[in-house]
C-alpha positions in Angstrom: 0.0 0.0 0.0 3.2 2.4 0.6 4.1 1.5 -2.9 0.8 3.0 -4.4 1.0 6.0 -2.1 4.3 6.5 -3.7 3.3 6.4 -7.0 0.1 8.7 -6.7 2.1 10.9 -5.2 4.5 11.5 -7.3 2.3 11.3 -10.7 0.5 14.3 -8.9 3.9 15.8 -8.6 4.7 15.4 -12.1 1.0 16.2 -13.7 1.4 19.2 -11.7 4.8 20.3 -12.3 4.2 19.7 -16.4 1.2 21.1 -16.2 1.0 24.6 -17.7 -0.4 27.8 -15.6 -2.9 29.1 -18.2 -4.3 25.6 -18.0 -5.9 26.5 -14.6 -7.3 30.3 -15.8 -11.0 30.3 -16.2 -13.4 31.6 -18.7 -12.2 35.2 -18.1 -8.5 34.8 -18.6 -8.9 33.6 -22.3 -6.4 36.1 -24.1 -8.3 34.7 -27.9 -8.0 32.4 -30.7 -4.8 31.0 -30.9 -2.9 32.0 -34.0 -3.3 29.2 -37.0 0.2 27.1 -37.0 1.3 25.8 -40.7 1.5 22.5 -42.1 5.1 23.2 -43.1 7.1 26.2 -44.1 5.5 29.0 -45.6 6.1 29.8 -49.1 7.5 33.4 -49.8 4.8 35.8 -50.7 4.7 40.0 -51.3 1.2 42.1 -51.2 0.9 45.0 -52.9 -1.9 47.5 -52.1 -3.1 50.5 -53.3 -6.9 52.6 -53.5 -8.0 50.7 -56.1 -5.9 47.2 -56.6 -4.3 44.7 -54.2 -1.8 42.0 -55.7 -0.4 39.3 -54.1 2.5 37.0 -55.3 3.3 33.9 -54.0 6.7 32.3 -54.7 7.2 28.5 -55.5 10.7 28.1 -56.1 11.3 30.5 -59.8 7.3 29.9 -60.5 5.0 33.0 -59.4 1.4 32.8 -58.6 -0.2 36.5 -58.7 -3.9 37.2 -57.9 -4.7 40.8 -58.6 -8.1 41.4 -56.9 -10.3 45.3 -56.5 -9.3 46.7 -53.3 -12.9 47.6 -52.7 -14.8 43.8 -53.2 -11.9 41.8 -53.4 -13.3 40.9 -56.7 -10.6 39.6 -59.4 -10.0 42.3 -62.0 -11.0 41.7 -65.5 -9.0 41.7 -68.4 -6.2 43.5 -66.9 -3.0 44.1 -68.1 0.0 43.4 -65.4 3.7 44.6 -65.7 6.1 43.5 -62.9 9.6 44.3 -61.8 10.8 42.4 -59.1 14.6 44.0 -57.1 15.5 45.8 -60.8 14.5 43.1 -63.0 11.3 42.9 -65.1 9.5 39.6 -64.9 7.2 38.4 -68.1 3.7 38.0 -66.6 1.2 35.9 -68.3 -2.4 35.9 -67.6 -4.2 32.9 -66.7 -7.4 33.8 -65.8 -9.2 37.3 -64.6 -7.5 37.9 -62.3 -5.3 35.4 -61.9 -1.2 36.0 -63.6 1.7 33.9 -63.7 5.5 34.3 -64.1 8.8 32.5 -64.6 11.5 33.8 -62.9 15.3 33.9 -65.0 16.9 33.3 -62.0 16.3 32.7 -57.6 15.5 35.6 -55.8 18.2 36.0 -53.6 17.9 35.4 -49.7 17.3 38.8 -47.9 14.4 41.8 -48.8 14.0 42.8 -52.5 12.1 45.3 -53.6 8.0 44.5 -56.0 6.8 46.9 -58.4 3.7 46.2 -60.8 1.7 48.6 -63.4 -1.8 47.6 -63.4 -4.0 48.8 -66.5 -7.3 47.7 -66.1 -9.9 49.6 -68.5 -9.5 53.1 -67.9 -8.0 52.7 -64.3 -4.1 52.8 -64.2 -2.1 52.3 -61.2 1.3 51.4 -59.6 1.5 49.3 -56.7 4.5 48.6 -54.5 5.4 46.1 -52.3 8.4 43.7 -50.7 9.1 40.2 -51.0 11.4 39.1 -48.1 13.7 35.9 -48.9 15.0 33.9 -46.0 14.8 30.2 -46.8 17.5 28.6 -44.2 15.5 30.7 -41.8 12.4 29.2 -42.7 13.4 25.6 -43.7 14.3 23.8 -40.2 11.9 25.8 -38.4 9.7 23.5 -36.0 5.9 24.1 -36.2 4.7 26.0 -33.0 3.2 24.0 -30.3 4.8 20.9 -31.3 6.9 20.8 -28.4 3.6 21.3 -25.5 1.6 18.8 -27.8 5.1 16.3 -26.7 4.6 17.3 -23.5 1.1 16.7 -23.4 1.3 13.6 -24.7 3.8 12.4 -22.3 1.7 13.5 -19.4 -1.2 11.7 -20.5 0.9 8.4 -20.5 1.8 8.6 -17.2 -1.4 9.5 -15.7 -2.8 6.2 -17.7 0.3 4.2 -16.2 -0.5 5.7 -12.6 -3.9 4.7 -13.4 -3.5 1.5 -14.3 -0.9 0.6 -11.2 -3.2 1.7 -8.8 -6.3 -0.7 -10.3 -4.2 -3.2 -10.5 -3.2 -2.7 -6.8 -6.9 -1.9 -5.8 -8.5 -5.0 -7.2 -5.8 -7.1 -5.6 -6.6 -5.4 -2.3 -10.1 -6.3 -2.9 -9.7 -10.2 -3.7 -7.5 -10.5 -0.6 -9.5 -9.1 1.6 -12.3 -11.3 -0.3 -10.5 -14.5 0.4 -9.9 -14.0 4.2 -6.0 -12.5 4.1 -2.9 -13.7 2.4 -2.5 -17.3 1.3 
């Protein structure tokens, strides 16, 4: 019986001790939805915004996706007409759909900040939007997903809780059929 007094107490001691403090705030300590944590790394991407047009790029690898959508509805634009220079260079854009552009890059962007111009011509509206696309792939690469590591921790509580759990029912029901059978054989 000293045995199991041992081991609940120092599973409490543990479950306690790994147990994190925001765990015991109630309903009027939340602090809000916790950020969304990627899949994987995040691909590089640039928005550019203006009064009438927003523009977003998304890099995959020397491949651009663009959307080009009105600032107002977030509608795609029609028909337009897209120009792009990315860190001095200018980058062929073709159109896929409205809205919707594509380019090739010559070469890889290289790591660090680099400046995203684009001429928009839609209709009769005109404008020039500017934005960065920021370039830091060993950064980004090895980085581990946030929350991983309390999701480990988590997990390893939870295992010794069920051990704990399962020592003492063992103990318990062996209690139980001694006391049962009139004392030790």
């Amino acid at each position: 019986m000293q045995l199991l007094s041992l081991f609940s107490t120092l599973g409490l001691a543990l479950v306690l001790g790994l147990v994190s403090p925001a765990a015991f705030a109630d309903a009027g300590h939340d602090h809000g939805e916790a950020p969304a944590t990627a899949a994987g790394p995040a691909m590089p991407r640039f928005a550019a915004t203006s009064d009438l047009f927003e523009l977003v790029g998304v890099l995959d690898g020397q491949k651009l996706a663009l959307y080009l959508d009105h600032a107002g509805d977030n509608s795609p634009v029609n028909e337009a007409q897209l120009e792009l220079d990315i860190a001095g260079t200018r980058v062929p854009v073709t159109r896929v759909a409205d809205g919707e552009f594509q380019a090739a890059l010559a070469a890889p962007l290289a790591e660090g900040v680099s400046p995203v111009t684009a001429t928009v011509v839609a209709g009769k509206d005109t404008d020039l939007l500017a934005g960065e696309i920021d370039i830091h792939a060993a950064a980004h690469a090895h980085a581990e997903p946030p929350g991983r590591r309390s999701a480990l921790v988590a997990g390893a509580v939870a295992a010794v809780v069920l051990a704990l759990a399962a020592v003492w029912g063992l103990r318990r029901g062996r209690t139980a059929r001694t006391q049962r059978l009139g004392g030790a054989a």
